[in-house]
GUDO-50403 format. One record per residue (C-alpha): residue in three letters; x, y, z. Coordinates in steps of 0.1 Angstrom, whole numbers, plus 5000, padded with zeros to 4 digits. Example, Ala and Ser with C-alpha at 12.3 -4.5 7.8 and 13.67 -1.06 7.14 Angstrom:
<pts>
ALA512349555078SER513749895071
</pts>
This chain:
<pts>
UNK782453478735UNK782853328704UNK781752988690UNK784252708686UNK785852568651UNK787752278649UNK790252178622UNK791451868614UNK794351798600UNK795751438587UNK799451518611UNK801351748633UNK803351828603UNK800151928583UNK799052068615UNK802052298617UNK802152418580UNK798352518584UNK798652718617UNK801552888599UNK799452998572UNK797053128590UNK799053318611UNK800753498585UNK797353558574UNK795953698600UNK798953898610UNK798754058576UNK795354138577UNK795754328611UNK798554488597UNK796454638568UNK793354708587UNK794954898616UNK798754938606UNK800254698632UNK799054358647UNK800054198683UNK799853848689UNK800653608723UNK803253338717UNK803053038734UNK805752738740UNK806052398736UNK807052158707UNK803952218684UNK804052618691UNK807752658684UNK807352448659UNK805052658640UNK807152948649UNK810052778631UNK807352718600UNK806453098600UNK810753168598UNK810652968565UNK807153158549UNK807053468566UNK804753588536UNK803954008534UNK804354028576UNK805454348589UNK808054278613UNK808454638627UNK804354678629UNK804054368650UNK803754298688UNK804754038706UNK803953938739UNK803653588759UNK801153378777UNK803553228802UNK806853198805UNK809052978831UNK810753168862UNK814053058851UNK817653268849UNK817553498814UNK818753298784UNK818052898801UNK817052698769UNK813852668792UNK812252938789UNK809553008762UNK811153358750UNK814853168744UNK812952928726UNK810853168704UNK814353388697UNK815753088684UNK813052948663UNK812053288647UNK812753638665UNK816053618658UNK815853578622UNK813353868613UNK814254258612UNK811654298641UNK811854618666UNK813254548703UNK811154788717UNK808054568704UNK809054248720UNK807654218756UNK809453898777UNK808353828809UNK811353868833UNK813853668839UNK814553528879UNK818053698877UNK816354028870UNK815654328883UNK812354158905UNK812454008938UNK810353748930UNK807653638903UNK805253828920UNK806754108919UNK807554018881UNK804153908872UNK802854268884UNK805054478862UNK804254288830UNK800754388840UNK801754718839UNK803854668808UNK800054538796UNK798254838803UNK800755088793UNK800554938759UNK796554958760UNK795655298756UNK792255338773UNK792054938784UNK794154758810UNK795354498778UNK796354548742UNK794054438712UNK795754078711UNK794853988673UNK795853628683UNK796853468713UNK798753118704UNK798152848733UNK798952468730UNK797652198760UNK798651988782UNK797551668782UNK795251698817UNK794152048797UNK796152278810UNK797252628788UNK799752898795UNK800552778830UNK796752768843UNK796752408855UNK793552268867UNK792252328905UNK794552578913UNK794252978922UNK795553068888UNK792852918871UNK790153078896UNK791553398891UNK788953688875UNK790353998884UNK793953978877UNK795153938841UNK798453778848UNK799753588881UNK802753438897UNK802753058896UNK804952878929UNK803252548927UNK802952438892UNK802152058888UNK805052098864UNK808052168864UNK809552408868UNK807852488899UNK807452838896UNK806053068865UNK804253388856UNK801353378836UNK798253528822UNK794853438832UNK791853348814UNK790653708814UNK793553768796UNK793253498774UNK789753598763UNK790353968756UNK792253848726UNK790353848692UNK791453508685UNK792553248703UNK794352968688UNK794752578704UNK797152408684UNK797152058700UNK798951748684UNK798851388703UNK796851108713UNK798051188749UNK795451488747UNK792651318729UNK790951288759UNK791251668775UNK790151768739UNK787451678739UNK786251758771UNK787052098768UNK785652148735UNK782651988751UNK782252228778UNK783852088807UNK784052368832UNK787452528832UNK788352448868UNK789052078857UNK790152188820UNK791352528819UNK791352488777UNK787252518783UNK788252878792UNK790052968761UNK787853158744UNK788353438721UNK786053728714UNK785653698677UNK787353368668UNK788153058688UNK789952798666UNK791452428679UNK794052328654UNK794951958660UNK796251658642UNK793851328635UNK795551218670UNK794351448692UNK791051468675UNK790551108676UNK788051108706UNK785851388693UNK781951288682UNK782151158647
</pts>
């Protein structure tokens, strides 16, 4: 796995217009290496909120070459302001000439699936059948942010989903948070991806931070696990760098 880099910026607003950047960058780049890129969204306020950031600079991305998938998503009804795809529609998809058959939601609880388990297995299918000769896509960047005892996607710390090694996504029914239950991938998942992104903002997560950037095993802070295969980049604000070694 890669080596970690951590940037610092003065506050969540410089954190956001940074991230931005660089993810039009990087999408871009993909785009002219390969043709198309594919990236994992993730949700909360600093992730949409650099979503809303890339709406206002969308730079030379190729909306129809792009991918999208998602790292978690809440087992809600489809179209609750809840859940991370409504939230992602509103804050960008919905403004960019982007193809439908591209965008890959996790399903909804009023869907077609009995149950998230049932849910969580197809997108894994949906994953491999968009993989050619692997069970995942090339993810050029998979967006997480953190909670503040370290969780991402919905891999909160001591449970099965954050043990999990085989599987590369899972059905959440006990989730610390609510809501309760959630589908999400794993840290295999997470770590296929070329990049992976923590955008973090908040003295609240100072502390997780730096424990995971230390090394802390991923059990207790499932960030530790975020790793990408070529890049692994935490984005935060002077807040929730502020326990970090000088």
């Amino acid at each position: 796995m890669s080596d970690i880099n951590v940037e610092v910026h003065a506050d969540i607003d410089a954190l956001v217009d940074a991230a931005a950047k660089r993810f039009v960058e990087t999408v871009v780049r993909a785009q002219e290496e390969r043709g198309s890129a594919s990236v994992v969204l993730t949700g909360g306020g600093t992730g949409i909120g650099l979503l809303e950031k890339v709406r206002e600079s969308p730079g030379a991305i190729d909306w129809r070459a792009l991918d999208i998938w998602w790292g978690d998503e809440r087992y809600l009804p489809a179209g609750d302001p809840e859940r991370n795809e409504v939230q992602a529609r509103a804050a960008l998809l919905d403004h960019v000439d982007i193809d439908p058959a591209r965008v890959h939601p996790m399903a909804a609880s009023d869907g077609e699936f009995a149950d998230a388990k049932a849910a969580a297995d197809a997108y894994a299918r949906e994953l491999a059948a968009n993989s050619g000769a692997e069970e995942l896509p090339v993810f050029d960047v998979h967006l997480l942010g953190m909670g503040g005892e370290g969780h991402v996607n919905s891999l909160f710390p001591d449970t099965d989903a954050v043990r999990e090694r085989h599987r590369n996504v899972v059905a959440v029914t006990d989730s610390p948070k609510p809501p309760p239950v959630r589908i999400t991938l794993t840290l295999p998942a997470v770590q296929h991806a070329n990049e992976v992104w923590l955008v973090v903002s908040g003295d609240a997560k100072a502390e997780a931070v730096a424990a995971a950037i230390a090394g802390a095993p991923p059990v207790e802070f499932p960030a530790s696990g975020a790793r990408g295969r070529t890049a692994t980049r935490w984005l935060l604000d002077s807040a929730a760098a502020s326990q970090l070694p000088d």
